[in-house]
N, C-alpha and C positions, 0 to 999 in steps of 0.2 A: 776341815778339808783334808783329805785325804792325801798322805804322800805323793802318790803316784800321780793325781790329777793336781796338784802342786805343781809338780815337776813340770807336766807337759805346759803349765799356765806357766810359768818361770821363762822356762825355753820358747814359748811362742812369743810372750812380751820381749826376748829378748831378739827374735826373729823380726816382728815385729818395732823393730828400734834400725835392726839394721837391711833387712830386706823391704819393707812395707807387709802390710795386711794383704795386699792380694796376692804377692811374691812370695809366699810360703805355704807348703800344702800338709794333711796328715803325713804325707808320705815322709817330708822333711822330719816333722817330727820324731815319725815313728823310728826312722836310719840314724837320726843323732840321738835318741831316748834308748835306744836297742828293744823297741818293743812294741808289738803288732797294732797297726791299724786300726784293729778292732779295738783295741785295750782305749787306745783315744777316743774311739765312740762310743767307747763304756759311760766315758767322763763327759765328754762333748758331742751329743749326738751329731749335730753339725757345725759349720764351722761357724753359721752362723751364734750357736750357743758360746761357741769360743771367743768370739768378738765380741759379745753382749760379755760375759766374764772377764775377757782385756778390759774393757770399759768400767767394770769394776774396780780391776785389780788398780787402773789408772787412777780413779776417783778415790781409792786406798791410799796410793802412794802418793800421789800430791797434795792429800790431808797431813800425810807423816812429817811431810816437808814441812808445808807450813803450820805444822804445829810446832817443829822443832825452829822453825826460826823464830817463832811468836814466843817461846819462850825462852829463846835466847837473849833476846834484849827488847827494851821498851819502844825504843825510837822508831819512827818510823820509816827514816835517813835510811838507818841500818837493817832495817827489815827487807825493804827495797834493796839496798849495797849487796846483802847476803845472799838473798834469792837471784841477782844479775851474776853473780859471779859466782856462785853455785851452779848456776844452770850452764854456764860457760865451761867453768871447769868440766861438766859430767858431759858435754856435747864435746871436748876435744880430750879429758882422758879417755873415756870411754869408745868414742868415735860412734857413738849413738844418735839418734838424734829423740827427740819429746816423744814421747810413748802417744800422745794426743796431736800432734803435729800429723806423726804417721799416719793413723786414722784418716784425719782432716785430708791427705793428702789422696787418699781412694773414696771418700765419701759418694764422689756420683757411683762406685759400684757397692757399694754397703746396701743391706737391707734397712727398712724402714726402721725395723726392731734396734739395729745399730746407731742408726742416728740420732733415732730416743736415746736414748745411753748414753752417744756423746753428747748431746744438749746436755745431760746431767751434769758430766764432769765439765763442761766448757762453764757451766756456771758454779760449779766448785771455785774452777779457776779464776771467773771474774770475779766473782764476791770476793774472793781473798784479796784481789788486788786493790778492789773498789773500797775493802775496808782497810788499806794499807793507805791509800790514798786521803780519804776521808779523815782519819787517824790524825796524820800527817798535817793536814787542813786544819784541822780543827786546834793543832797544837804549835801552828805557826809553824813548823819545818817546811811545807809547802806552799809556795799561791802561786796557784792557776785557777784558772777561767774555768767555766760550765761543771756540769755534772761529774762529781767523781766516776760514777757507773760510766759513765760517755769516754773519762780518760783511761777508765781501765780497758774498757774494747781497745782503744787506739794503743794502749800497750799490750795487751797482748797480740793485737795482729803485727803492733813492730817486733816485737821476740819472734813469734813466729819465723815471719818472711826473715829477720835476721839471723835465723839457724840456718834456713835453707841457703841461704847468699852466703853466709860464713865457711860454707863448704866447699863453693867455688872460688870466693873471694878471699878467701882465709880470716882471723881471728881479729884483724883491724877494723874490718868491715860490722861486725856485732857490736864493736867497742864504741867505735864512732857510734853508728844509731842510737847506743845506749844515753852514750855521752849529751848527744841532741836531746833526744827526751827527757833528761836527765832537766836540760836549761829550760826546758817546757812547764815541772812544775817548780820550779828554784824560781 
């Protein structure tokens, strides 16, 4: 990939973290990049190309995550420990919120093309958990009821909605939820 369409990818995911996908336009781009309109629909002919490519870039980067935690250590206690308070840490030093939350958060105005893309990464996301969980099970760390797949939906839609409440409620609010889910599969 080319520097310059880098860049503009870099600064919209990071747009995209703190303004949402429909709250930011070329024009943003192009006044904090210093460089023409046109230059971005070099790279992005529309903005829908640009959100098909977020969707990418998403599915990149929360592969890198969970790869670096998978090979951080075995357990699956500490796979789960790491990624809760990884993800907390990056949502309060950062003041970010999920690159894929955002999305999620304008999806009724996405195009169809978009929401293929995030189905992709949405299931990036559960597999990693589902087989975090399953792990877990299978090695005695965890027991809980029903299908691993079933408990990862239900944690990622707690992460979720606990980033958003975390930002009115403050940093207690995510902890607790955690903590709860937490006795869900213990």
């Amino acid at each position: 990939m080319s520097d310059r369409k880098q860049q503009i990818l870099e600064l919209a995911a990071d747009l995209l973290q703190t303004k949402g996908y429909d709250s930011f336009s070329y024009q943003d781009l192009s006044r904090e990049l210093g460089i023409t309109k046109a230059s971005i629909h070099h790279h992005f002919a529309r903005k829908e190309d640009l959100g098909i490519a977020l969707c990418e870039w998403t599915g990149d980067w929360l592969t890198k995550v969970y790869q670096h935690i998978d090979a951080s250590t075995d357990s699956a206690w500490e796979r789960l420990e790491r990624y809760l308070h990884g993800a907390m840490s990056y949502v309060e030093r950062e003041g970010k919120c999920c690159p894929l939350a955002a999305l999620h958060n304008d999806v009724v105005l996405l195009p169809e093309s978009m929401q293929n893309a995030m189905k992709k990464v949405d299931q990036v996301e559960l597999d990693w958990f589902t087989k975090i969980l399953r792990l877990g099970r299978e090695r005695g760390e965890f027991d809980f009821e029903g299908e691993p797949e079933h408990l990862a939906t239900l944690l990622v839609m707690a992460l979720k909605g606990a980033y958003a409440y975390n930002h009115v409620h403050g940093q207690n609010f995510y902890c607790n939820a955690m903590k709860q889910f937490k006795t869900l599969i213990s």
